[in-house]
C-alpha positions as CSV (number, residue, x, y, z in Angstrom):
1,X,28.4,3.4,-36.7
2,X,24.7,3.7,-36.8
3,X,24.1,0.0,-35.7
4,X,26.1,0.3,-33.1
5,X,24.2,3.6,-32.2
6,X,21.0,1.9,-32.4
7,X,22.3,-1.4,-30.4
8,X,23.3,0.9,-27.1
9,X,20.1,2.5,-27.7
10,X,18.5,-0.6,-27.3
11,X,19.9,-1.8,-24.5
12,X,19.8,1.5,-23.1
13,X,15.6,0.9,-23.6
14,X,16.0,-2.4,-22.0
15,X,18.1,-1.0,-18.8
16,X,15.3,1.5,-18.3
17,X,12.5,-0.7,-18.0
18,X,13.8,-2.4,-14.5
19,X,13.2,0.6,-12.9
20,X,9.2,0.0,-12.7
21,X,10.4,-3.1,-11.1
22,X,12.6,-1.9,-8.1
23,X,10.1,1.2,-7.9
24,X,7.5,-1.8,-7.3
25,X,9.8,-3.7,-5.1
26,X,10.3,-0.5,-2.4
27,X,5.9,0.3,-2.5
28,X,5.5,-3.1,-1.3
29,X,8.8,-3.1,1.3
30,X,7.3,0.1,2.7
31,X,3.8,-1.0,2.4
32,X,5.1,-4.3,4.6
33,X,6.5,-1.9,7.4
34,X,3.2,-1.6,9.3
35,X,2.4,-4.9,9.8
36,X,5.8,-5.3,10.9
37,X,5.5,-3.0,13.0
38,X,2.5,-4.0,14.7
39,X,4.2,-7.5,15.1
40,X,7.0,-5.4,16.6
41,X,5.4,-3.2,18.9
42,X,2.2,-3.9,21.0
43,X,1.1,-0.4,21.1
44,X,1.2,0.1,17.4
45,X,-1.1,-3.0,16.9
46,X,-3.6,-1.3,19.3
47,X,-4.0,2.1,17.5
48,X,-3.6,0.7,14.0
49,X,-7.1,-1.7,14.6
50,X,-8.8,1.0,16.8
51,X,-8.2,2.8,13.4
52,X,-9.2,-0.3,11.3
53,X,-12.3,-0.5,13.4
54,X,-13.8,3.1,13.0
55,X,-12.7,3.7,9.0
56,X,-14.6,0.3,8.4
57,X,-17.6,1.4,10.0
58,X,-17.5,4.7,8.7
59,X,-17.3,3.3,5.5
60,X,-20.3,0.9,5.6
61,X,-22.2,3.3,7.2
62,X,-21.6,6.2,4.7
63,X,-22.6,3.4,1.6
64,X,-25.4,1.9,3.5
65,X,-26.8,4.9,6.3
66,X,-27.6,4.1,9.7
67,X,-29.5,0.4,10.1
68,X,-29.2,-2.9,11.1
69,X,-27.9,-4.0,8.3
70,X,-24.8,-1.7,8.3
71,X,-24.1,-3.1,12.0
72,X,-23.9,-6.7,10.5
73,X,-21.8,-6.2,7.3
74,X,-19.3,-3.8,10.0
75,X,-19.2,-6.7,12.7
76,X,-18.6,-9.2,9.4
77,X,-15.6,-7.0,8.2
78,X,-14.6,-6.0,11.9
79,X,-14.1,-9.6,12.7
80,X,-11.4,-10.4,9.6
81,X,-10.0,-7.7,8.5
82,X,-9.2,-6.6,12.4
83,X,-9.1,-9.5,14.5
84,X,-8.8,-12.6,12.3
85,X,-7.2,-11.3,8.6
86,X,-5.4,-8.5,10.6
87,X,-2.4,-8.1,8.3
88,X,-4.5,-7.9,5.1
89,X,-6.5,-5.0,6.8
90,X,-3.4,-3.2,7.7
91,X,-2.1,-3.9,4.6
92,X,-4.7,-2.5,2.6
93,X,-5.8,0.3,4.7
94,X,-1.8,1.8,4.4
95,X,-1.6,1.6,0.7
96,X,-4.9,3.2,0.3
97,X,-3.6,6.2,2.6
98,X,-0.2,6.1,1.0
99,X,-1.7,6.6,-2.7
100,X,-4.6,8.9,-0.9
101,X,-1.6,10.9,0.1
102,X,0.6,11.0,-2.8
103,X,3.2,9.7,-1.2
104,X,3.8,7.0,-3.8
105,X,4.5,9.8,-6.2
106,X,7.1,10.5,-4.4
107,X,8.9,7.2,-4.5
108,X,8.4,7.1,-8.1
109,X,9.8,10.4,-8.3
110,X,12.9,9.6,-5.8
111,X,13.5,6.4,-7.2
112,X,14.1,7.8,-10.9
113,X,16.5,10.4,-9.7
114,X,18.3,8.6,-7.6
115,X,18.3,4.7,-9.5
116,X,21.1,5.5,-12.4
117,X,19.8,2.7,-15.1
């Protein structure tokens, strides 16, 4: 009786683990929804890189201060991680604000009272 005890315990172990692994799966499904959304819908795409736009700059210009060289390094990051790289940027800047936020806590949180392993 005690092997058996200690087999459904280990499986039970096992079983447990894949929940890290659909709590990854739904941070990166609802980390994907913005640039899906700003495929989706024009006016989306115009707020999200006005947005993109001022936190880089803000950004460069609170490591650097006000010069020249914070201009350059803002156009440089401007240019691919709004216009060129535009997904990446949107990407990153919503994860950031999601685990800023907490709100990945609360996935976690959801996610292990709801997914029954």
């Amino acid at each position: 009786m005690d092997s058996k005890t200690n087999k459904a315990r280990s499986a039970l172990m096992n079983e447990k683990g894949n929940i890290l692994i659909i709590i990854f799966i739904i941070m990166i499904g609802i980390i994907i929804l913005l640039p899906l959304g700003m495929f989706a819908f024009k006016p989306l795409d115009i707020i999200v890189r006005v947005i993109l736009i001022f936190v880089i700059f803000t950004t460069v210009r609170g490591y650097l201060g006000n010069s020249v060289i914070t201009l350059v390094i803002s156009a440089v990051l401007i240019y691919f991680l709004v216009f060129k790289w535009w997904w990446v940027g949107a990407i990153g800047w919503f994860a950031i604000t999601l685990l800023g936020l907490g709100f990945f806590g609360m996935v976690v949180w959801g996610t292990s009272k709801i997914v029954k392993t």
